[in-house]
Steps between C-alpha positions, in 0.01 A plus 500: 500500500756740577799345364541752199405772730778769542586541913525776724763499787419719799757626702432677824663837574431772796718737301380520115746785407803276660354187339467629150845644517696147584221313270599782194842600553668233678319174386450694178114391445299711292222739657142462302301736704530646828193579734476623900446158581732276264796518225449234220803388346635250236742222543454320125208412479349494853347806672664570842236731702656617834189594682509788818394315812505668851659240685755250349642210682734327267465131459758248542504361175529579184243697304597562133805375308652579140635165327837634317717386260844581662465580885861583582534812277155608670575440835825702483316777284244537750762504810687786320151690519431426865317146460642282824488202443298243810693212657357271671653265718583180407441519152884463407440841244839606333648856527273696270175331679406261291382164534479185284266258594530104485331495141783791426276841467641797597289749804592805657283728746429822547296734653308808414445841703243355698649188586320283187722206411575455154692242285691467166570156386683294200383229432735183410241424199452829322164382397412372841247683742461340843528539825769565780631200632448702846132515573438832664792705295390530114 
């Protein structure tokens, strides 16, 4: 039924102005329309709507994700413009944050201005889209 249907990601943020910024200039997304109460921006294909909310607690997990082609030149890209780059424990990452899983993806995590976790990963099978290895963290 809604299989063909295009999807909208909703990301929480308490400060739009902030939000839009590091979603436009530092992620480098592109802004559709901006109203008091969200900024809708483009990452290919999907629309990204950061939506105003009065009170944000960010989850533990992670709530949107970009599948890339080379994660290495992005992760040190985004560091050089302020990105930092999450460890967590135990998760054996190497020095630039990333991961590789058991089935050999690639994962690195980040956070937004209001705490949102975010991902980037490569895949090991370009064509391949599933998920983390790590329930909880993609």
């Amino acid at each position: 039924m809604l299989g063909s249907a295009s999807i909208i990601v909703f990301v929480p943020a308490a400060d739009l102005a902030r939000s839009r910024r590091f979603y436009e200039e530092t992620l480098g997304l592109t802004v559709d329309e901006v109203t008091p109460f969200a900024c809708l921006l483009r990452a290919g294909d999907t629309m990204l709507r950061i939506t105003k909310v009065g009170e944000l607690r960010p989850q533990p997990f992670t709530i949107a994700g970009w599948a890339v082609p080379e994660i290495r030149p992005l992760v040190r890209d985004l560091a050089a413009r302020g990105v930092q780059f999450t460890r967590y424990d135990g998760m054996g990452q190497d020095a630039d944050g990333v991961w590789a899983t058991p089935g050999g993806d690639l994962v690195a995590w980040f956070t937004d201005p209001d705490g949102n976790t975010l991902s980037l990963t490569q895949f090991a099978d370009a064509g391949q889209r599933r998920g983390s290895q790590v329930p909880g963290h993609l």
